[in-house]
C-alpha positions as CSV (number, residue, x, y, z in Angstrom):
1,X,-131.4,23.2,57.6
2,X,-131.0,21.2,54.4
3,X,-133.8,20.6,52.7
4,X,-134.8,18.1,50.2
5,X,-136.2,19.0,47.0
6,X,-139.5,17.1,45.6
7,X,-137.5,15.9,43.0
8,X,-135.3,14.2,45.6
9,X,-135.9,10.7,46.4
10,X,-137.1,10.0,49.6
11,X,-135.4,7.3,51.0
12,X,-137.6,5.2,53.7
13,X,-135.6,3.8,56.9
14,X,-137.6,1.0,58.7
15,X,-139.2,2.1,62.3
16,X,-137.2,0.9,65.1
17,X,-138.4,-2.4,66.9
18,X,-139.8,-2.4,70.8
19,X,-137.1,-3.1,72.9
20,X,-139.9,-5.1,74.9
21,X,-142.7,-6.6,73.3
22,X,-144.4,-7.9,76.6
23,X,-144.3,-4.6,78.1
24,X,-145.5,-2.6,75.5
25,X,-149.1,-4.7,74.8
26,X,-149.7,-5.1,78.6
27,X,-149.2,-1.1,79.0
28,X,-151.6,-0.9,75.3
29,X,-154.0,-3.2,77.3
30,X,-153.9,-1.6,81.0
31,X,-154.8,1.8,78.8
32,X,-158.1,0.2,76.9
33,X,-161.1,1.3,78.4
34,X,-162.6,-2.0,79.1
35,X,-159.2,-2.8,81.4
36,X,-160.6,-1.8,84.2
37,X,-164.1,-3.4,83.7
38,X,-162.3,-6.8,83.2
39,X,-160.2,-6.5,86.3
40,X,-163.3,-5.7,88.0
41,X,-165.0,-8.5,86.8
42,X,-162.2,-11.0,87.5
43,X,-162.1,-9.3,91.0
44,X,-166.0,-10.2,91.7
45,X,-165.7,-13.9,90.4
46,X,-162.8,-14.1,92.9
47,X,-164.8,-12.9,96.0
48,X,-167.8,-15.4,95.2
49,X,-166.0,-18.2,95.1
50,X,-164.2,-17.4,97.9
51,X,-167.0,-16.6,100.2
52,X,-169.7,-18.8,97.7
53,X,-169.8,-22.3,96.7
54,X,-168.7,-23.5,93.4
55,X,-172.5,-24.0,92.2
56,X,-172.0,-20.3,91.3
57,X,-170.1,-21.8,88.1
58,X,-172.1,-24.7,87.6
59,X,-174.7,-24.7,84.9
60,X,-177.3,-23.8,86.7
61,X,-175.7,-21.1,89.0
62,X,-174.1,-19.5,85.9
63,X,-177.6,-19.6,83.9
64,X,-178.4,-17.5,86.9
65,X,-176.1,-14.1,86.0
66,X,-176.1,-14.8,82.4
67,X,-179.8,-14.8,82.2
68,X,-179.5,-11.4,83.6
69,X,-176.8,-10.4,81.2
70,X,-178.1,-11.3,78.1
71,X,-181.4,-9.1,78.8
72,X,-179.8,-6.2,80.2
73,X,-177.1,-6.3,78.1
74,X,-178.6,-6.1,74.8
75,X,-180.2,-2.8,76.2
76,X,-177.4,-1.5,77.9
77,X,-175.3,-1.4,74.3
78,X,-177.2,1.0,72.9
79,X,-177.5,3.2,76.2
80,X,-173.6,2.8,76.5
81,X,-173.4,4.4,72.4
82,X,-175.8,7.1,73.5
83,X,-173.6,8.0,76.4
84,X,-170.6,7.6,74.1
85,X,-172.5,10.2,71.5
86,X,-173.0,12.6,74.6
87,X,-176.8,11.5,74.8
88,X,-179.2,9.1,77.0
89,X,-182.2,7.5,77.1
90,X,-184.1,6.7,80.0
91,X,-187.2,6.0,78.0
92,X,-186.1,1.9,77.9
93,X,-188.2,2.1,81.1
94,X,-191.3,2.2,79.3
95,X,-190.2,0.6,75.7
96,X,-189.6,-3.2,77.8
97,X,-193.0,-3.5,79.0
98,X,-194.8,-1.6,75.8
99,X,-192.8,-3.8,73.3
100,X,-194.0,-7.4,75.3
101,X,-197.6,-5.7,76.2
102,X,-197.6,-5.0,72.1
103,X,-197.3,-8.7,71.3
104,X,-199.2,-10.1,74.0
105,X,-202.2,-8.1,73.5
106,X,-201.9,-8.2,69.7
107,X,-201.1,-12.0,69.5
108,X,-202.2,-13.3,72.5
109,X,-205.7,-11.3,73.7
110,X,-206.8,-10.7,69.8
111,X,-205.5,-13.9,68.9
112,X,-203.6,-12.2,65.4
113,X,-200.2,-14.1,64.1
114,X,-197.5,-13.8,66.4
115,X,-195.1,-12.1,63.7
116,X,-197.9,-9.4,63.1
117,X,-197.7,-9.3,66.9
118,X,-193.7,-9.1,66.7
119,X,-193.5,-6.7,64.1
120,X,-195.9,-4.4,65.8
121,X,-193.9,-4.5,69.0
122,X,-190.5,-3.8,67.1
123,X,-192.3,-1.1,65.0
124,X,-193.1,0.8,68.4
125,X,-189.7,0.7,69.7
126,X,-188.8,2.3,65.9
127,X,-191.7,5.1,65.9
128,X,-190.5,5.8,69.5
129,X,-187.0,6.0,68.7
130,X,-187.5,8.5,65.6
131,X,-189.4,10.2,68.1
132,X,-186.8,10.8,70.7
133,X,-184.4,11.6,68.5
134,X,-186.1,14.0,66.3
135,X,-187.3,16.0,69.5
136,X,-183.1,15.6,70.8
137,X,-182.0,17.0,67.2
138,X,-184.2,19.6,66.5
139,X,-185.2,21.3,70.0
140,X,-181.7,21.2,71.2
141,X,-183.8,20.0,75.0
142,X,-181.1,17.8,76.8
143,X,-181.7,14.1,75.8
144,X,-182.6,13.1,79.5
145,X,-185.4,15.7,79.8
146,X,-187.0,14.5,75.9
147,X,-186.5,10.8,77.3
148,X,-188.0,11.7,80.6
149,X,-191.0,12.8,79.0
150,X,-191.8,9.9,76.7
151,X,-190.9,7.6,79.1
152,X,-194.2,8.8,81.5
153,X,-195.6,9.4,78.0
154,X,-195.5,6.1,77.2
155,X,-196.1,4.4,80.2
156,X,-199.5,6.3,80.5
157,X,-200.2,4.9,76.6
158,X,-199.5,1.7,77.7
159,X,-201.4,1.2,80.7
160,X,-204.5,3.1,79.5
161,X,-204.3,1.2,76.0
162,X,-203.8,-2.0,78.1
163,X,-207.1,-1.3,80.5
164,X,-209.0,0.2,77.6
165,X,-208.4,-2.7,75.0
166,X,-208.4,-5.9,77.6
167,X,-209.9,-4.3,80.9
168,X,-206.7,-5.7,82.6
169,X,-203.1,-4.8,83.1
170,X,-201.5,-8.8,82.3
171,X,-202.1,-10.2,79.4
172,X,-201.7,-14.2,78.5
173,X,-199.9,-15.1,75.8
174,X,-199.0,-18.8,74.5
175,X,-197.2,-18.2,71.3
176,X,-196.1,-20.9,68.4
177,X,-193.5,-23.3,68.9
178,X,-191.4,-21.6,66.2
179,X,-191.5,-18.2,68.1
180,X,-190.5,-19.9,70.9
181,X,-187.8,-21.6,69.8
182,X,-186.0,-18.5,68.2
183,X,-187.2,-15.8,70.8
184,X,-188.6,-17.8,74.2
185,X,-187.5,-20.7,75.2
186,X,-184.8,-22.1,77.3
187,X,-181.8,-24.3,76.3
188,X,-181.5,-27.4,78.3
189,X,-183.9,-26.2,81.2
190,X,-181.8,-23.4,82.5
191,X,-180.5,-20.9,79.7
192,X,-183.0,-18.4,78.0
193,X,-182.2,-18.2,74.1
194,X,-181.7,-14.5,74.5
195,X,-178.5,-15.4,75.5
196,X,-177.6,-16.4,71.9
197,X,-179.2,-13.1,70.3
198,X,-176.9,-11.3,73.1
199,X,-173.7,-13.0,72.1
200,X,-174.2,-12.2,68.3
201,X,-175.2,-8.9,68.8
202,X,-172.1,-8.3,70.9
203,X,-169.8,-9.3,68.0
204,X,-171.9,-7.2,65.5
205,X,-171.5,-4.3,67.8
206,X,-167.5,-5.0,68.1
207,X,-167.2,-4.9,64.5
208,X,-169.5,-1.5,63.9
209,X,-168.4,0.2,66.3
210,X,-164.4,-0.6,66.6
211,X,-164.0,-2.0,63.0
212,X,-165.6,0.6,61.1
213,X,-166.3,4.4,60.4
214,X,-170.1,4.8,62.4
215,X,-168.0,3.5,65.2
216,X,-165.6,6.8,64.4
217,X,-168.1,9.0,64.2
218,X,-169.8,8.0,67.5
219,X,-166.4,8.9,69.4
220,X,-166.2,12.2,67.2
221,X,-169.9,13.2,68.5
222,X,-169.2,12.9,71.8
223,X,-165.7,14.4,72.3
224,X,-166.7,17.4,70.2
225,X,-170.0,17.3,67.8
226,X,-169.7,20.7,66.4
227,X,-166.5,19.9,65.4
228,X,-167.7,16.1,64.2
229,X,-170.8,18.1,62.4
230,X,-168.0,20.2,60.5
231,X,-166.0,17.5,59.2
232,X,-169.2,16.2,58.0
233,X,-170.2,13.7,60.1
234,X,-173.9,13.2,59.6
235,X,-174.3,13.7,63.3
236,X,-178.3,14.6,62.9
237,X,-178.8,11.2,61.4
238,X,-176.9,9.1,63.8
239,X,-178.3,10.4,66.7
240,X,-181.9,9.6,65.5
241,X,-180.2,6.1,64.6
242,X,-179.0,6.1,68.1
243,X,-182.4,6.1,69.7
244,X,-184.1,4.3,67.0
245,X,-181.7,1.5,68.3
246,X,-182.0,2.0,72.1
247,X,-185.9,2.2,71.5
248,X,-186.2,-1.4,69.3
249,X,-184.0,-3.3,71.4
250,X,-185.6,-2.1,74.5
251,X,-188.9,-3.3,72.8
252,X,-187.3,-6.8,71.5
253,X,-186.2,-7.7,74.9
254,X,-189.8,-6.9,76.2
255,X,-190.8,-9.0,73.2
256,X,-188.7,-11.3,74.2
257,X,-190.0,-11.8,77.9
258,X,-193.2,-12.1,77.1
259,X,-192.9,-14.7,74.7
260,X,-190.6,-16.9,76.9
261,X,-192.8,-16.2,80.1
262,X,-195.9,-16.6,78.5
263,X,-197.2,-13.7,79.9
264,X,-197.0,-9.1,79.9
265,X,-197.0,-6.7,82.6
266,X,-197.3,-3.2,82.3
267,X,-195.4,-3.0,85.7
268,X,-192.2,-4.5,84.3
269,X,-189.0,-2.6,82.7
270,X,-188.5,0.0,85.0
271,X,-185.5,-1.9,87.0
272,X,-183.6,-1.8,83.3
273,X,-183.4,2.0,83.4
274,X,-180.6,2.1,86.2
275,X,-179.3,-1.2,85.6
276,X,-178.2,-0.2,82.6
277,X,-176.8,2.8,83.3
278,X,-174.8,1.3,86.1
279,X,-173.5,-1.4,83.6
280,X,-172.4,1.1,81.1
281,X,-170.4,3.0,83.7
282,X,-168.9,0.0,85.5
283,X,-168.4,-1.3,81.8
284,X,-165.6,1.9,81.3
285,X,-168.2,4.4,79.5
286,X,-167.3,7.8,80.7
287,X,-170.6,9.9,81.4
288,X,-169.3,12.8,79.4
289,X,-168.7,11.0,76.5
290,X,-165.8,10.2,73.9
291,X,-164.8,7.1,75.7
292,X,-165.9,3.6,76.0
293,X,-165.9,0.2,73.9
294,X,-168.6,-2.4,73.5
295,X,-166.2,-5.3,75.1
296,X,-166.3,-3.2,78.6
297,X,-169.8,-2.9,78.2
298,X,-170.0,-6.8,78.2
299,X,-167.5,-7.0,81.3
300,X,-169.5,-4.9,82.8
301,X,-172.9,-6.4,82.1
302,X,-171.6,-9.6,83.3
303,X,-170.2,-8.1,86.8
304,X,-173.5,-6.2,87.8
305,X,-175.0,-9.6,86.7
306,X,-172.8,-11.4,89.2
307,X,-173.0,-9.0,91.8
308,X,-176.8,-9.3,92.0
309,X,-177.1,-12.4,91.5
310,X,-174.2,-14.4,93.1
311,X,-175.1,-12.8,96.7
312,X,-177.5,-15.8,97.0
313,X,-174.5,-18.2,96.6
314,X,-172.9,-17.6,99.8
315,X,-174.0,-17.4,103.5
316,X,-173.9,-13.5,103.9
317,X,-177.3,-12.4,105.5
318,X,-179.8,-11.1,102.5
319,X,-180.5,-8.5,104.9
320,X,-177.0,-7.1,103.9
321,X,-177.2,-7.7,100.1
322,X,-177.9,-4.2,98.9
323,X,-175.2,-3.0,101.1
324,X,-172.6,-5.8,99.2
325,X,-173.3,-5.2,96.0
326,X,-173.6,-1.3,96.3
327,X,-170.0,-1.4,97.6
328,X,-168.6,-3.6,95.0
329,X,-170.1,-1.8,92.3
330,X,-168.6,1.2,93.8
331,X,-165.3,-0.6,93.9
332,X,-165.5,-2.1,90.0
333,X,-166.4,1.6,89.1
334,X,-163.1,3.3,91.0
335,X,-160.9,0.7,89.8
336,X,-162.5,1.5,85.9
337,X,-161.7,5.4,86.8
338,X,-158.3,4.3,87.8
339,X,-157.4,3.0,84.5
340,X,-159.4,5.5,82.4
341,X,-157.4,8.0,83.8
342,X,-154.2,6.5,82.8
343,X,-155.4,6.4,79.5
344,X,-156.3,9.6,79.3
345,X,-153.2,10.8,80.6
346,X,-151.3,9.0,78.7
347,X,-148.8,10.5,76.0
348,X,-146.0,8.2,74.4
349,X,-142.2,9.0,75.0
350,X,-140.8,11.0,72.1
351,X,-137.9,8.9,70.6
């Protein structure tokens, strides 16, 4: 074999160009992860209008899924990371109803500024996170028994606080026009502001996670996180980060509800624990971890939003609505497994 010496010039030839462009970005697309959770989302809006009406796209119908997307999305991001890192956190149960019982009691029944009242609700959903996290990193208990705990735990805090401070478990609250207007209100009668907060957050998310190294070192975690611990990833740090984040924005969209619906229940959240999970999967997350992306979170947000909601658009019998969308949820997620399995089967031809 002929070898060149360092000393040699090393002369660069120019990589040979795709024979087909077309072909090559639609295979690179079919192998994303989120693929399979657009598809699926693109096959749902076909089948409602088909068997709907076309209010389902009209301002109001569409306030009616997005509504529901915009809350459960911005809780379902950091669940879908968790899962991503090899973790979860079923604790969101309990965070949703603690963050807008927080505020509500604070700002409504004591009458205190409703930033005080805001800041106290998002300072919860920190102090619960660090907790989570810190019993996850150093007791080595799996992350859905830790979560598990704190999420009775809480719940138990909150109603007893709740009884205990106001002697009832619903608590008024009419907050400031300015709180309303950035945190509670809707837009043109139909669209909840949340809807704004979830849009930014989603392109914040696309660009840490897909644009950046924390992004990198999420993926590392949860393919291998001895390995990611051993190139030095700080892997004790971002998983406290992790559930610091699921925690707040679990609490902010409780915040959130109360303010917009003038109003807290200690009763309320629990639905988002599922939902969310389901959304993640659907969305392209595998439950394992090591693969996923934010935008297939979004797709799949959006379709479980659809799904529940745009069975009141057409004529099918309610009576058969759980049986509908369970079905086309199972559908969305087997077409997703379809196309993470090609991509992570897939190995370019050698040239």
């Amino acid at each position: 074999m002929n070898m060149k010496t360092a000393s040699q010039p090393v002369v660069m030839t120019p990589a040979p160009k795709a024979t087909s462009t077309t072909s090559f970005s639609v295979g690179g697309l079919f192998r994303r992860p989120e693929a399979g959770a657009f598809l699926g989302l693109v096959g749902v809006f076909v089948f409602f209008l088909v068997f709907g009406s076309i209010d389902f796209l009209k301002p109001t119908g569409a306030a009616s899924w997005l509504n529901v997307a915009a809350n459960l999305d911005i809780v379902a991001f950091p669940i879908g990371l968790l899962m991503i890192a090899g973790e979860l956190d079923i604790s969101i149960g309990s965070m949703i109803p603690a963050g807008s019982m927080t505020v509500a009691i604070i700002s409504g029944y004591y009458g205190m500024p409703i930033w005080l009242g805001i800041a106290a609700s998002l300072g919860l959903g920190v102090l619960i996170g660090l907790i989570n996290g810190f019993l996850v990193v150093r007791t080595n208990v799996p992350s859905l028994i830790v979560t598990l705990g704190t999420l009775f735990a809480v719940a138990g805090l909150v109603l007893g606080l709740s009884v205990l401070l106001t002697g009832t478990t619903s608590v008024a609250l009419k907050a400031p026009e300015l709180a309303k207007f950035f945190f509670g209100q809707f837009v043109g009668n139909t669209f909840q502001v949340i809807i704004f907060w979830w849009l930014a957050l989603t392109a914040i998310y696309v660009f840490f996670i897909h644009l950046s190294k924390f992004g990198n070192w999420i993926f590392a975690m949860g393919g291998d996180r001895i390995s990611a611990r051993n190139a030095g990833i700080p892997t004790t740090k971002l998983t406290i980060a992790l559930f610091v984040l699921s925690s707040t924005s679990a609490a902010f969209v409780g915040m959130c509800q109360a303010i917009l619906f003038n109003s807290a229940q200690v009763s309320a959240g629990m639905s988002f624990i599922f939902n969310s999970i389901i959304s993640v999967v659907v969305g392209g997350v595998l439950l394992t971890g090591g693969f996923g992306s934010i935008i297939g979170i979004f797709f799949g947000t959006i379709t479980f939003a659809v799904v529940n909601q745009g069975i009141y658009f057409t004529t099918f019998d309610r009576n058969w609505s759980s049986l509908i969308i369970g079905v086309m949820l199972l559908l969305a997620v087997l077409m997703n497994n379809t196309f993470r399995s090609m991509a992570l089967s897939y190995s370019p031809k050698k040239k």
